[in-house]
Structures are given as C-alpha cells and as structure tokens.
C-alpha positions as CSV (number, residue, x, y, z in Angstrom):
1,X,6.8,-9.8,32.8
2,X,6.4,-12.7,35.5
3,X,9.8,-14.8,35.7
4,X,9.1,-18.7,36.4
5,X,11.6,-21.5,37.2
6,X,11.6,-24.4,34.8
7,X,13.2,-27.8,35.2
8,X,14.3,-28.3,31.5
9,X,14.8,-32.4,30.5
10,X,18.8,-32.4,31.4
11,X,17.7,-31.4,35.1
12,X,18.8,-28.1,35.0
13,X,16.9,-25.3,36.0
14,X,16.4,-22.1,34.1
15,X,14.8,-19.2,35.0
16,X,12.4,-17.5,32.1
17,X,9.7,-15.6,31.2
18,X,5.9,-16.6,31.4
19,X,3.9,-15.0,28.4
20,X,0.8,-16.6,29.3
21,X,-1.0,-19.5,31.0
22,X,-4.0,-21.2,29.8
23,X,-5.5,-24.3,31.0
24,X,-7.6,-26.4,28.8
25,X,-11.0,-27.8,31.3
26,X,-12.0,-30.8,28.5
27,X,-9.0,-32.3,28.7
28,X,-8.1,-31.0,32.5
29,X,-4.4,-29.5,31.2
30,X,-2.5,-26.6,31.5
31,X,-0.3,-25.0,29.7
32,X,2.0,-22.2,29.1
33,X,4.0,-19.7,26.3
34,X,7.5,-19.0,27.7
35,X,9.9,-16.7,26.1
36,X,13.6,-16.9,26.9
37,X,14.3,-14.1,25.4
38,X,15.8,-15.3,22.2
39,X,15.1,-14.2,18.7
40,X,14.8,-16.0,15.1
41,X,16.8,-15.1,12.2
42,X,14.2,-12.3,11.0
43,X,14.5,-10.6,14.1
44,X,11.3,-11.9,15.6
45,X,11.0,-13.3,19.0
46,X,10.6,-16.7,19.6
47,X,8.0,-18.2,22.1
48,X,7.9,-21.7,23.4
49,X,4.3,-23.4,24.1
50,X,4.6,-26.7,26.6
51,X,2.1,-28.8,29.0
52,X,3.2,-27.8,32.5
53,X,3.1,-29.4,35.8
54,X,4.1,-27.7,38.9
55,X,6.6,-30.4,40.7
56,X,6.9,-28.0,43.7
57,X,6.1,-24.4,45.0
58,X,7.2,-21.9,41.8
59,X,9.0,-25.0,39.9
60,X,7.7,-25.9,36.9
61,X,8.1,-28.7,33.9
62,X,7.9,-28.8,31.1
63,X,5.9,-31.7,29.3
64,X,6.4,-31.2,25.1
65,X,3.3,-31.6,23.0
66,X,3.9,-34.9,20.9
67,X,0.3,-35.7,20.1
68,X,-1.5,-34.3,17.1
69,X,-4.7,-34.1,18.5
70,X,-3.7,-32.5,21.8
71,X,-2.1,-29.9,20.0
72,X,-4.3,-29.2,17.2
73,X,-6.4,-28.3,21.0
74,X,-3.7,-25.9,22.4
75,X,-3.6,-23.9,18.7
76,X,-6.9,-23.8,19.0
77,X,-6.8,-22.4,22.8
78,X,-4.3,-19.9,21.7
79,X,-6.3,-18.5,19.0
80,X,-9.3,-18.0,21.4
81,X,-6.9,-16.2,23.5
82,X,-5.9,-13.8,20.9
83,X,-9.3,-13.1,19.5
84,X,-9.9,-12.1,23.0
C-alpha cells in the first residue's frame, strides 16, 4: 500500500497509508481514505476519509468534512467506488 505524508492540525507530520483517492469534478475536490493502521474494538480496521490539499511535493493536509451536504457527496463518491 502507497505511504503518504500528512500534516495533521498540531503541525506534526505523520507518515500513513493511502487506501484510496477520489476527487469529486462538481464540486472540483479531492479527497482521500487513509488508514493508520489502527483497529476498533471489534477487531475491524478503521479508515479515515478527509478533503486533501497537497501543500508541497508528497505533503498532504488534511481538511475534515464539517458540512452536511459536502459529505452526504463524499458517501455518495465512495459508494460509486465500491459498486465499481
């Protein structure tokens, strides 16, 4: 699995795994589903889905998705991805 750089909101930089990258053309966005590797308390893994801007060659941030409407878009991105 491709390793990206991310700047998280402290500053710091962490280095993680990049699941998948989508952009969405209406809206002129991209995005991307990281995994750091983590599990939940059922044993499943757990995946992280952010806006992303590149803020320099192979460094990333991450922008969270606050907005009802934009995300409501980004589930429905991902499901097109997975019926795919």
């Amino acid at each position: 699995m491709k390793k990206i750089t991310v700047k998280n909101m402290d500053g710091t930089m962490e280095e993680v795994d990049l699941v998948k990258s989508f952009g969405i053309v209406d809206i002129n966005k991209d995005f991307v589903i990281l995994s750091k590797n983590e599990t939940n308390g059922e044993g499943l893994s757990k995946v992280y889905v952010s806006e992303v801007l590149e803020t320099s060659p192979g460094v990333y941030e991450l922008i969270g998705i606050s907005d009802d409407v934009l995300w409501d878009k980004v589930k429905q991105a991902m499901k097109e991805i997975v019926q795919e």
